[in-house]
N, C-alpha and C positions, 0 to 999 in steps of 0.2 A: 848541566850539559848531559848529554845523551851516553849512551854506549852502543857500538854499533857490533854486531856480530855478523862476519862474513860467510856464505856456505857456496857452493860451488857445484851445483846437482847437475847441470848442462854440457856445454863445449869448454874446451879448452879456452883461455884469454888468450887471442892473439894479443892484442896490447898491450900487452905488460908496462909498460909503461904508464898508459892511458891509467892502468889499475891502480899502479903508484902514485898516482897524481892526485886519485879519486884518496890516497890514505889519506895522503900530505893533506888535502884540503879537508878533510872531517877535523883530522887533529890540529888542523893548524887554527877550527873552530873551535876547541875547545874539548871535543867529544872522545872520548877512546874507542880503539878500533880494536877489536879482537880478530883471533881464528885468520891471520894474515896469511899462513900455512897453505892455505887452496890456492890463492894464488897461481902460485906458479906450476902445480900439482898437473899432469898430466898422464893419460892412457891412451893411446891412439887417438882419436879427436875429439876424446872426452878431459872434463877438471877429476880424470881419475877413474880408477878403476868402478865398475857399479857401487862396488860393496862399497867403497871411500866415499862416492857420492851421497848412496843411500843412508850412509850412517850421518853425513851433514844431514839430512831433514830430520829424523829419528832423534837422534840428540837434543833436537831442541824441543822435544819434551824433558829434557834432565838441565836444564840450562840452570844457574843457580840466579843469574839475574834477573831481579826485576825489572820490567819495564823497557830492557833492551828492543833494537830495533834491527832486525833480521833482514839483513841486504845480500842480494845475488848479486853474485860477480859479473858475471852474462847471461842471456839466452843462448839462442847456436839448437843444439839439441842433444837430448840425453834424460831429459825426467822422463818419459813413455816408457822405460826399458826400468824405471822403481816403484810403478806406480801400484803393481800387485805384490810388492813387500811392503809398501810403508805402512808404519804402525800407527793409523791415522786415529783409533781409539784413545792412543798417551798423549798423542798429540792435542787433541781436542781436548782431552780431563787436563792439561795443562794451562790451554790457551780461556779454558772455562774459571780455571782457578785463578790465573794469572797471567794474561794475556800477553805474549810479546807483537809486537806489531812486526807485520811480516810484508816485504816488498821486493817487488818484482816482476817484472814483465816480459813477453815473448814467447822462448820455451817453460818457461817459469808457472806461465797460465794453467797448465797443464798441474802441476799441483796446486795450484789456489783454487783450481774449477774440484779439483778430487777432493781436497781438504773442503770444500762447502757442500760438498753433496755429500759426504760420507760422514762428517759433524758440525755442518753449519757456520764451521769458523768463519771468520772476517779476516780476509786479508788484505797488502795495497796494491794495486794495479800502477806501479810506479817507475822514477828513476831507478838503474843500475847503478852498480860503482862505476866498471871502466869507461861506458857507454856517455854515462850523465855528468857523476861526480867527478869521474877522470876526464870530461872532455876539456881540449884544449884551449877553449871562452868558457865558461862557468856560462851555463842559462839562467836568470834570474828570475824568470819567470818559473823556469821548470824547482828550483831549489825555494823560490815564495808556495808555490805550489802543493809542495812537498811538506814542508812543515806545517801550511794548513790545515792539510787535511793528518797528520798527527797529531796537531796541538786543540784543532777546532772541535768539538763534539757535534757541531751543526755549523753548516759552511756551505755556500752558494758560487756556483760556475756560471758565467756567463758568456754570449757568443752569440755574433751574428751570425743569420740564418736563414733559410727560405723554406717555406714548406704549402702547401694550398691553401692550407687555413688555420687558424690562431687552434691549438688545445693544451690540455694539462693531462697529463696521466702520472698515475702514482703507482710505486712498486719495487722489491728487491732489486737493487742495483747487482750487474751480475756480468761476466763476459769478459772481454778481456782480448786476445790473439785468435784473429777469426781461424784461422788454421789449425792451433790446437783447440781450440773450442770446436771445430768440425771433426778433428781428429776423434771426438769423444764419441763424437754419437752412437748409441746403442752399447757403450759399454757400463757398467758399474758406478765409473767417478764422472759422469753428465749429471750435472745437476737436472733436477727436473724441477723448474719453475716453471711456476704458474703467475700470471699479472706480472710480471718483471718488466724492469726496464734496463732491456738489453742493446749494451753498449761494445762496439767491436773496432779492430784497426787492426793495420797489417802492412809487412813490407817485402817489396821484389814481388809484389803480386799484381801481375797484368790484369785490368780489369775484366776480361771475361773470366779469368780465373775466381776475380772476389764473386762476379756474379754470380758461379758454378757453383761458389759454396755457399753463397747466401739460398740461393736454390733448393740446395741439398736442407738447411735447418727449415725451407718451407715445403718443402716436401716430406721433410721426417716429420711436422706437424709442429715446430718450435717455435717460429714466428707471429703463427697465427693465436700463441697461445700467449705470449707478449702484452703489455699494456701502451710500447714504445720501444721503435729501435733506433739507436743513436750509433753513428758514423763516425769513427774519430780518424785520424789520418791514413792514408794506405801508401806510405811512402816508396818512390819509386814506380810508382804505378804507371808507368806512359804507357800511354797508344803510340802505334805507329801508322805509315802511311797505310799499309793492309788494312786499318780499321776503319778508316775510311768518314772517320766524323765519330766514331764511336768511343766516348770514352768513360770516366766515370759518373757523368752526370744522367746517361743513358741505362746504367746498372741499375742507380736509383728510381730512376722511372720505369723498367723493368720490377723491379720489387712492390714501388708501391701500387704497381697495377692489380697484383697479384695477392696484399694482405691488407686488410680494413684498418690496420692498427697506423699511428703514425711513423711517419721516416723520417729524422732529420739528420742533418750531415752538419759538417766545420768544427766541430770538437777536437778541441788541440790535445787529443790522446795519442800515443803512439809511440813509435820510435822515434821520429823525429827530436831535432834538441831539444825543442819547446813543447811539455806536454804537462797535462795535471797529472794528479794524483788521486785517483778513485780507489774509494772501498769497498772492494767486492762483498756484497752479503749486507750489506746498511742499507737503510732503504733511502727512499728518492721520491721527490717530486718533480716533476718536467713538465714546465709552461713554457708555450711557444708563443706572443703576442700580437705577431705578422712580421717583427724585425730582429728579434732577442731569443735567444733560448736560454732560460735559467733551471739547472738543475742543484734543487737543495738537496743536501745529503746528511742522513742522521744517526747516532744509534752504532757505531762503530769505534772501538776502542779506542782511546786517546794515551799522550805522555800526560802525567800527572804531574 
């Protein structure tokens, strides 16, 4: 069984409950839960004060466990305000020597994208506690998901799809929360890949908003520099009667008007119940056949 280690770098958990729920079910598999402490840990609409946060990411360069598996409590927001303290050098000589596997998504993105640009780590693009582990049905797909991509060394996603025409491109898998992935640009902790296969999803974002920012990464020159960009959920995202027929499918054909590289969408990433579990910084293959998209993923830390 596992050991999970909880840290709390974002917003507050309003569901505390939900959080509780996410213990009971790890331990009631068998796994121990550490650092349960953040939880209920609060500073104004943060899990705590900066310093409290920033010392959960830090720390887990001094962790003494092997193999541990490092779970955010929530997203929300609050990693943008550690990102020029964290000690991303211990961090990496850690994760170099002894890697814990690290997950999380949303505001979270925002350290996995700085920890990959600053030493290359691998991290997971995954369930939360309160969100995933604590929800009220257990997704089985999102929790088969999850341990696949920690226990598999090489693991294959599949998903219908639509796209002009059948291709494959290969490249670092990379991306995560289009928001904080936009929030990056032009600073320090942007990764700067090159041939990647750049994977995004989002939520409460009206589609001209996603297209605003998908915009914004093809006008900073990010897109075009791309081997493939994949679409995972943008939950919440309606049009209204003002859009008038306009909605997400429109976005996309606005994008790929505008970049050579391929587009495909329906990738069950996101906040949604139901999502994978991608390892930022592994690399990828992406074949599209005219009905399937399969992305194999390699090269990315396992539980032993």
């Amino acid at each position: 069984m596992a050991t999970f280690h909880l840290i709390a770098p974002s917003g507050y958990c309003l569901q505390q409950q939900a959080a509780e729920r996410g213990v009971a079910h790890l331990r009631a598999g068998g796994h121990r839960v550490e650092n349960t402490q953040v939880i209920p840990r609060r500073w104004q609409r943060f899990a705590g004060s900066d310093a409290e946060r920033l010392a959960d990411l830090n720390q887990l360069a001094e962790l003494p466990e092997e193999q541990a598996i490092v779970l955010a409590v929530r997203g929300g927001y609050g990693v943008s305000r550690l990102l020029e303290n964290i000690d991303y050098a211990a961090i990496g000589e850690r994760q170099r020597r002894c890697p814990l596997l690290i997950c999380g998504h949303s505001d979270f993105t925002a350290f996995q994208l700085a920890l990959l640009a600053r030493e290359g780590v691998i991290t997971f693009s995954g369930p939360m506690l309160a969100g995933n582990f604590g929800a009220g049905t257990l997704s089985e797909f999102t929790i088969d998901h999850f341990w696949q991509a920690l226990r598999q060394p090489r693991f294959t996603l599949r998903w219908a799809s639509s796209a002009p025409q059948p291709f494959s491109a290969r490249g670092m898998v990379w991306g995560g929360n289009l928001a904080m992935l936009t929030a990056l640009l032009a600073t320090p902790w942007m990764p700067q890949t090159d041939n990647g296969i750049l994977v995004v999803e989002d939520i409460n974002e009206h589609p001209y908003r996603v297209e605003r920012m998908l915009l914004q990464l093809y006008h900073a020159g990010v897109l075009a520099r791309q081997s493939a960009l994949v679409l995972g959920s943008f939950s919440a995202a309606k049009p209204n009667d003002y859009d008038n027929g306009y909605e997400l499918a429109q976005v996309i054909a606005a994008v790929r008007r505008r970049i050579a590289i391929p587009v495909i969408a329906g990738l069950a990433f996101g906040h949604e119940p139901a999502t994978v579990t991608l390892p930022l910084g592994a690399q990828g293959e992406l074949i599209y056949d005219g009905a399937y998209a399969h992305l194999t993923l390699s090269g990315h830390p396992t539980l032993v």
